[in-house]
C-alpha positions as CSV (number, residue, x, y, z in Angstrom):
1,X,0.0,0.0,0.0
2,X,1.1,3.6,-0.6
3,X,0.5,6.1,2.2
4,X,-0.2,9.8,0.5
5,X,1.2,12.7,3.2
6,X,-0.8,15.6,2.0
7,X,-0.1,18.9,4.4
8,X,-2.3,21.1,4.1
9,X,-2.6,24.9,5.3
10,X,-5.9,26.7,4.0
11,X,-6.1,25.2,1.1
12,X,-9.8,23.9,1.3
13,X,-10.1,25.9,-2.4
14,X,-7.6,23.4,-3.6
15,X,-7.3,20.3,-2.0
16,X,-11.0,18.7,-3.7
17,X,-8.8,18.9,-7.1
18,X,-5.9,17.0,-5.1
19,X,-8.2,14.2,-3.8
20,X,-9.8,13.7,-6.9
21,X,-6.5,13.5,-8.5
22,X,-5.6,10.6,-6.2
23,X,-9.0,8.9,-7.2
24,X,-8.0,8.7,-10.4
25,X,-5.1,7.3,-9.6
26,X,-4.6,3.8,-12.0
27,X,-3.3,2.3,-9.2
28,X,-5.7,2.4,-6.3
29,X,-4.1,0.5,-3.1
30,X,-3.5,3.3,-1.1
31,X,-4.3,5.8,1.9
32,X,-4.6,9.3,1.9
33,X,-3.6,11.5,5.2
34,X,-4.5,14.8,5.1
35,X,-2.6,16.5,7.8
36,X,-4.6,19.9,8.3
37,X,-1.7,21.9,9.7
38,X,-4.3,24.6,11.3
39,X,-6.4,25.5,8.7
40,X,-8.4,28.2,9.7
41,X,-11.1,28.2,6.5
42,X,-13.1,25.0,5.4
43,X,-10.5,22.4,4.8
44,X,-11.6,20.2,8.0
45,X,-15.3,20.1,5.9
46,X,-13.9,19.7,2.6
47,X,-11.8,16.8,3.6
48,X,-14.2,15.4,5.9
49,X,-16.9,15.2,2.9
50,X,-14.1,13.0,0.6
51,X,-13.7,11.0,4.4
52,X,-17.1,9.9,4.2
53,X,-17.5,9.0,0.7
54,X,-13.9,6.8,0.4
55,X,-12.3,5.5,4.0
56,X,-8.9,5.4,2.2
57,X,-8.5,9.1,3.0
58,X,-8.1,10.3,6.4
59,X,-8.3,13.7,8.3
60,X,-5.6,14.6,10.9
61,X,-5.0,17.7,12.7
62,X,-2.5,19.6,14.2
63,X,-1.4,23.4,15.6
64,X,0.1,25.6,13.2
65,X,3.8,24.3,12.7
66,X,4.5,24.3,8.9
67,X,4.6,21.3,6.7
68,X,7.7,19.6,7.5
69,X,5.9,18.4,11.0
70,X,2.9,17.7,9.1
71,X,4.5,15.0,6.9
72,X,6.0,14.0,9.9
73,X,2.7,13.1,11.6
74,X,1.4,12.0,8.6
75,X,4.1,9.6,8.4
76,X,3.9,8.2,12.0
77,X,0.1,7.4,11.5
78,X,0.9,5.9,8.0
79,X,0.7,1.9,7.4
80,X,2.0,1.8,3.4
81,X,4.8,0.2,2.3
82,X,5.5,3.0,0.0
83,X,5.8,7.3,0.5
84,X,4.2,9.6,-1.8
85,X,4.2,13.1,-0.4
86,X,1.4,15.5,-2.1
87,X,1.2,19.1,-1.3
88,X,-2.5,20.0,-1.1
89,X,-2.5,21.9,-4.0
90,X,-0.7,20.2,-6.6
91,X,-1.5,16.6,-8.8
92,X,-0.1,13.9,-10.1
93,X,0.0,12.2,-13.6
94,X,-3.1,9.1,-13.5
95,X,-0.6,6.2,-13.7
96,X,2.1,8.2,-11.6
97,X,1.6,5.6,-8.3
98,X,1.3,2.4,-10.9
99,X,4.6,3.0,-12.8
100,X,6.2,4.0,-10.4
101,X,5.6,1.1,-7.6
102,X,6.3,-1.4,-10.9
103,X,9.5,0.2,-10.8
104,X,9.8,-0.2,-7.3
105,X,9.0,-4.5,-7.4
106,X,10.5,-5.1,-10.2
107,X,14.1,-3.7,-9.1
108,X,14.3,-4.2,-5.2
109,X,17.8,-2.3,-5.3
110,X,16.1,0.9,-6.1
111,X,14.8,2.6,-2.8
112,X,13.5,6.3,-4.4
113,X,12.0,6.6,-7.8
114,X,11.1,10.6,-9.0
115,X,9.4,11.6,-12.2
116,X,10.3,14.5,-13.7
117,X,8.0,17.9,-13.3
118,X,5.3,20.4,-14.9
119,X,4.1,23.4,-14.0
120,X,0.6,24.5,-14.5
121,X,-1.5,27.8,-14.0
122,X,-4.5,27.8,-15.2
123,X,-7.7,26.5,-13.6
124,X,-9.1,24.8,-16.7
125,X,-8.4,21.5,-16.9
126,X,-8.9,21.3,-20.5
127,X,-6.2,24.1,-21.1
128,X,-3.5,22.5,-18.9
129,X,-2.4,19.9,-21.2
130,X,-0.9,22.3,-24.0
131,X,-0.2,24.9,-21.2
132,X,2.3,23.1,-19.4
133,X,5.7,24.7,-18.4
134,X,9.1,22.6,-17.9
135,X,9.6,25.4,-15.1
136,X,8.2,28.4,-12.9
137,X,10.1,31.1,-15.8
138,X,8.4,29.4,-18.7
139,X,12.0,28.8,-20.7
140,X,11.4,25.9,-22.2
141,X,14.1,24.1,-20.4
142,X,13.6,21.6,-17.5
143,X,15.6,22.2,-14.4
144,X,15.9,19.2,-13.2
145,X,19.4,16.8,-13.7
146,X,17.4,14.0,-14.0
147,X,20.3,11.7,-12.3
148,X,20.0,8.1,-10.9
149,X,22.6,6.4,-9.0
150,X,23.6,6.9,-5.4
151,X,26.7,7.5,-3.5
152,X,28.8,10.6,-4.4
153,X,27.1,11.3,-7.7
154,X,24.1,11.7,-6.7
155,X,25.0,13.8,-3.4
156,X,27.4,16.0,-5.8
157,X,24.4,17.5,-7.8
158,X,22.1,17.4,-4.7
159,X,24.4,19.2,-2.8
160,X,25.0,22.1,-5.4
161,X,20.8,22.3,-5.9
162,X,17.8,20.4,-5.3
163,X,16.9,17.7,-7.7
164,X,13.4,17.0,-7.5
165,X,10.0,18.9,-6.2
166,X,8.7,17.0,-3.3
167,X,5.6,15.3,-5.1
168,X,8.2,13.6,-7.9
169,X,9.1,10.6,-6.2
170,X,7.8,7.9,-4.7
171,X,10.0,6.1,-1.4
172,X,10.0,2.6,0.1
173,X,9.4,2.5,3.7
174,X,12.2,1.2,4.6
175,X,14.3,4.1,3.6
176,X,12.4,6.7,5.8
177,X,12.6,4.4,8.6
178,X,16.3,4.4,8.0
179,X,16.7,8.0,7.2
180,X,14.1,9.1,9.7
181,X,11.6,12.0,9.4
182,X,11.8,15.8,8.5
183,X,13.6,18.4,10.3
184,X,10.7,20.6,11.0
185,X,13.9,23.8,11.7
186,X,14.2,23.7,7.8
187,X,11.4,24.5,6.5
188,X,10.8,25.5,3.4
189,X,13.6,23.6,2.4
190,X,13.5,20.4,4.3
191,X,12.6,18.5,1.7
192,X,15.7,18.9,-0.1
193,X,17.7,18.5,2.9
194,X,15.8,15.3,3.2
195,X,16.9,13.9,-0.1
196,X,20.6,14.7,0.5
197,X,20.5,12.6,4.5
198,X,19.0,10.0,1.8
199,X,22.1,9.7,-0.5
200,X,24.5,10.3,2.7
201,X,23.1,7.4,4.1
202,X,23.2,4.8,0.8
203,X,20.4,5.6,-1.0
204,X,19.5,4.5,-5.0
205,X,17.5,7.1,-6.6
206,X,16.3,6.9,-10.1
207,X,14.9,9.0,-12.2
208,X,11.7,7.6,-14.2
209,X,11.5,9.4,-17.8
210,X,7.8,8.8,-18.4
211,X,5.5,11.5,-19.0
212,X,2.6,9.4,-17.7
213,X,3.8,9.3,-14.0
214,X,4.7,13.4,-14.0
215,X,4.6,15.7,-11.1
216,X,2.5,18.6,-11.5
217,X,3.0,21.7,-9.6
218,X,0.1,24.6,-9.8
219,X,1.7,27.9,-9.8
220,X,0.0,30.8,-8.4
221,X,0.5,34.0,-6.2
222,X,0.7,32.2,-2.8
223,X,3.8,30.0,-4.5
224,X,5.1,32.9,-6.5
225,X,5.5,35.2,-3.9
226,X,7.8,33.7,-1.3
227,X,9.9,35.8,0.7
228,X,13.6,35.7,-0.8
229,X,15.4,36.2,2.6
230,X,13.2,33.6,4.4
231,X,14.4,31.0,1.6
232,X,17.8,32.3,1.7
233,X,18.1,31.6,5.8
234,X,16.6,28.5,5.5
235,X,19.1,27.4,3.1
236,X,22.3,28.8,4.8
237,X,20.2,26.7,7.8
238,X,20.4,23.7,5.4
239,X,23.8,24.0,4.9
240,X,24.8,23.9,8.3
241,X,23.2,20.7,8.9
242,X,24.7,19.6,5.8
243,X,27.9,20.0,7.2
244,X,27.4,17.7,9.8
245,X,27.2,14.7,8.1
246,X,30.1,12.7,7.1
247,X,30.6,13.4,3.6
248,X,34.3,13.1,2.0
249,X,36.2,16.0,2.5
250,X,35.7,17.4,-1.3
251,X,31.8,17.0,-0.3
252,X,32.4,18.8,2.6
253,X,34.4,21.5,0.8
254,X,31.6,21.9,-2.1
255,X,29.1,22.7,0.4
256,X,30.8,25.3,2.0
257,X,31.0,26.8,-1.3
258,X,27.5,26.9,-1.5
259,X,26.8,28.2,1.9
260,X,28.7,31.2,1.2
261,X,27.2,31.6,-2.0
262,X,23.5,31.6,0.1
263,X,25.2,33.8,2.6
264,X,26.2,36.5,0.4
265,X,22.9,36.7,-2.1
266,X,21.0,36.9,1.6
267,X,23.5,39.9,1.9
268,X,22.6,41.4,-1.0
269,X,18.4,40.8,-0.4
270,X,19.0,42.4,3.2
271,X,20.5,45.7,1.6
272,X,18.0,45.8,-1.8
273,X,15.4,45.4,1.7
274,X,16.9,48.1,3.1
275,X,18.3,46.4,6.1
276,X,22.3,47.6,5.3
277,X,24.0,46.9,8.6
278,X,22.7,43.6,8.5
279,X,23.5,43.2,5.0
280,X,26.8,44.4,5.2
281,X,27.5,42.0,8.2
282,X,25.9,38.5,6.1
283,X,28.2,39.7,2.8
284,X,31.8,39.6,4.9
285,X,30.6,36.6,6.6
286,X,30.3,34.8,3.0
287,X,33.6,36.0,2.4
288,X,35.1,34.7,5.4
289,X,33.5,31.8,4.3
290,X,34.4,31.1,1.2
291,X,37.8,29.2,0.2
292,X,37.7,30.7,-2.8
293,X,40.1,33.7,-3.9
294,X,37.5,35.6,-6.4
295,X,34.6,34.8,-4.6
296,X,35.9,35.9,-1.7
297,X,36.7,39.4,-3.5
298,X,33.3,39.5,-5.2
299,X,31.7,39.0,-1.8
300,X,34.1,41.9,-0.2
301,X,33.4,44.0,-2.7
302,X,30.2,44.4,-2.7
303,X,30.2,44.8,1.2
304,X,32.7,47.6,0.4
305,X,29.7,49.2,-2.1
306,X,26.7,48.6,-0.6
307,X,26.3,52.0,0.9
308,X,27.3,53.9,-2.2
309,X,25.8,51.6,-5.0
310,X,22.2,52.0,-6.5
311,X,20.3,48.7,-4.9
312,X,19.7,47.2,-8.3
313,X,23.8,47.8,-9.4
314,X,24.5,45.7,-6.2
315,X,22.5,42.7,-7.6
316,X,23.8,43.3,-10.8
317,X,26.8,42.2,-9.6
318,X,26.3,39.2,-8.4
319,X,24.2,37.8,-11.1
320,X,26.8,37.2,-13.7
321,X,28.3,34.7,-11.5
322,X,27.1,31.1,-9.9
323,X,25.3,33.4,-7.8
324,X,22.5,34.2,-9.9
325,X,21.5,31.1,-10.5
326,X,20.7,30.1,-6.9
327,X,19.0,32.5,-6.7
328,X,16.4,30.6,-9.0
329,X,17.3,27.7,-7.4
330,X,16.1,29.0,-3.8
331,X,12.9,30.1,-5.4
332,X,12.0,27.2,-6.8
333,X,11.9,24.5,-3.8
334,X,9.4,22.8,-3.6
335,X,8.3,24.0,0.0
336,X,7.7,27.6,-1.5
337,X,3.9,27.5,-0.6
338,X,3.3,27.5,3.0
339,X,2.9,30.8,4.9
């Protein structure tokens, strides 16, 4: 059986398309737990009408405390052999849970399968078909590496960016039991932190190519408009957990890269925000923290010019560099939604 974590934080408007998405699901041996993470419009009713009508979905409650602990409570009440996590306003692909647990039995060696990922806007479901997007910035290109494997490859590309939304794969049990749950202190980004404890500790992902089992993510203003600073902390937060696993030393030495990289774009959102002081500070701490000679500079630099520099010369430059693609990067984890 597959257990379906779907957090959910007033989303009532949404979460009927979810659940029907799951009925239609080819595959049907599975629950659903909604975990209403302190809704405060009509999700309990919504959910509860679905509840009555099809006991494989079930309605759990908790206090306000973001979706990281409500997959985690949704996971201790689960029962399925298998993980799909759902945001409550997103869908998957009709055969999505079929392939993908084929995959699963027939190679016992693999322990996550992800599909890839589309992007949808519109509230036609007619129109969605041809108005799909590979990403959020509708440029034709997909972001993700699509990479399977495990050990040091995988962790390598994880490690620089995420490599999958969170509704993409599907994960045996026995992998979360090993791995364990969520850190709740990472949201929005714990779900890619979760992937990378995954490979740290073994794991064999693969990537499944077929269109039929695709994520979909809707894209609207509540996911559009997430705070840049909160996703930058949370990823500087990321990195420092990161750097207490045991990872080889080049590992080790990449990631530090990359915190200094999220340290010194958060510098330069807390001066465009008008917070200079702080700014200042978070740009010589990525300098300091970086091993790197010119990125070192780049980052002293503009600490050196935020005071004199028009705000949008100051990201300017930054975004010729590695730097300005993290930026996309941040904004496009998959735990962008919440409030």
């Amino acid at each position: 059986m597959v257990s379906v974590i779907v957090p959910s934080y007033n989303y009532g408007h949404l979460i009927s398309e979810t659940l029907r998405c799951l009925q239609a699901q080819t595959y049907n041996t599975w629950e659903c737990l909604v975990v209403d993470d302190g809704s405060t419009d009509n999700t309990r009713e919504v959910v509860a009408g679905f509840a009555a009508q099809d006991p494989r979905i079930r309605y759990l409650q908790q206090a306000n405390q973001k979706q990281a602990a409500a997959r985690n409570q949704g996971i201790e009440n689960s029962r399925g052999d298998y993980f799909q996590f759902l945001d409550s306003d997103d869908l998957l692909e009709p055969r999505k849970l079929e392939l993908q647990i084929r995959c699963l039995e027939q190679h016992p060696e693999f322990d996550i399968v992800y599909s890839g990922v589309r992007y949808f806007s519109t509230e036609n479901p007619s129109e969605r078909l041809v108005s799909r997007r590979y990403s959020m910035w509708d440029d034709g290109k997909s972001w993700m590496p699509e990479i399977s494997g495990s050990g040091n490859a995988v962790l390598n590309k994880l490690l620089r960016n995420n490599i999958m939304v969170v509704n993409a794969p599907l994960v045996r049990r026995r992998t979360i039991e090993a791995v364990g749950l969520f850190n709740a202190a990472l949201t929005p980004v714990e779900d890619w932190e979760y992937w990378i404890r995954c490979a740290a500790q073994g794991a064999v992902f693969r990537y499944d190519e077929s269109p039929e089992s695709h994520a979909l993510v809707r894209s609207h203003p509540q996911s559009d408009s997430a705070d840049g600073r909160r996703m930058l902390r949370a990823t500087v937060r990321l990195r420092k957990a990161v750097q207490e696993l045991r990872l080889d030393s080049d590992l080790r030495e990449l990631n530090q890269q990359m915190r200094a990289e999220a340290e010194g774009l958060l510098g330069v959102e807390e001066v465009v925000n008008d917070r200079l002081a702080r700014g200042i500070l978070q740009l010589c701490k990525a300098a300091v923290r970086d091993p790197r000679l010119r990125p070192r500079a780049k980052w002293l630099l503009c600490a050196i010019s935020a005071p004199f520099v028009p705000r949008e010369r100051l990201k300017g430059m930054v975004t010729g560099s590695v730097t300005g693609s993290l930026a996309k990067v941040v904004s496009r984890n998959s735990a962008r939604k919440e409030p």
